[in-house]
Phi, psi and omega in degrees: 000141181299151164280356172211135187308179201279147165281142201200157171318284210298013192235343188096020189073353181088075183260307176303333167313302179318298209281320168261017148270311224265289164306335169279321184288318208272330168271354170284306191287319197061015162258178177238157204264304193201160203311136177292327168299324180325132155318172176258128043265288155356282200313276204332300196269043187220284203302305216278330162296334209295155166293340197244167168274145207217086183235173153222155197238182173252214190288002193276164192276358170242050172025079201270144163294131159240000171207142157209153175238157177011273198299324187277355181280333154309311183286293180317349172077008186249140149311148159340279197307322176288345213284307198268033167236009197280102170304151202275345173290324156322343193265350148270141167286160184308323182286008183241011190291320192307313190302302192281328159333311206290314182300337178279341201288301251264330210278300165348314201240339161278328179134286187222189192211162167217145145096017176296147162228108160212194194265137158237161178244135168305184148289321163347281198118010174280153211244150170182149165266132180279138174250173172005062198263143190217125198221112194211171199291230203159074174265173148265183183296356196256337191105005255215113209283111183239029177108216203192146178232172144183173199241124154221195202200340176246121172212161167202141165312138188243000000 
């Protein structure tokens, strides 16, 4: 079962979810993910609408997505629900799981990553590459590790 229902008004889009991707990007990155005026339910439902992908998994050691949004549950070919029980090394095929385990160790341990590029797989099976994929940790206000998001905007089928 997802750990959180799909976003929505009635949930606010996950705006707290929302509000530490914003936050973890913005003291990692030193940037802003999307415009700062926003409310956070505005941001949640801006992020969850955006043209581009925005997905995160959490702190477990084999990772489940626990958000995706509109376009990435589309490039993955999945609803919410299958998207957000999915360990997220799945979202590669096995010869390319090592690579990205190695890019999550690296993240892990800098904070973030910029300009990644590898290959993913639909539920299909089409196959496609992510380009200049930007990937960061995912804290609370405490410091408190809560797992890795990222954003890209370039993919192409393969």
């Amino acid at each position: 079962m997802a750990a959180w229902p799909e976003p929505g008004p009635d949930n606010d889009y996950l705006a707290s979810h929302i509000h530490r991707l914003r936050q973890s990007f913005r003291t990692l990155l030193g940037e802003d993910l999307i415009d700062p005026t926003l409310d956070p339910v505005a941001a949640a439902r801006t992020i969850y609408q955006a043209p581009y992908v925005v997905v995160s998994h959490g702190p477990e050691a084999d990772p489940l997505f626990n958000y995706g949004n509109r376009v990435a549950q589309a490039l993955f070919e999945m609803p919410w629900s299958e998207l957000t029980v999915l360990p997220s090394r799945l979202s590669a095929e096995p010869p390319n799981q090592a690579e990205r385990a190695r890019l999550l160790a690296a993240v892990a341990n800098r904070g973030f990553m910029r300009h990644y590029s590898g290959i993913r797989i639909a539920k299909s099976g089409r196959r496609f590459r992510i380009n200049d994929v930007t990937v960061w940790n995912l804290v609370d206000e405490q410091g408190v590790y809560g797992g890795q998001a990222a954003v890209y905007s370039q993919w192409e089928y393969l």
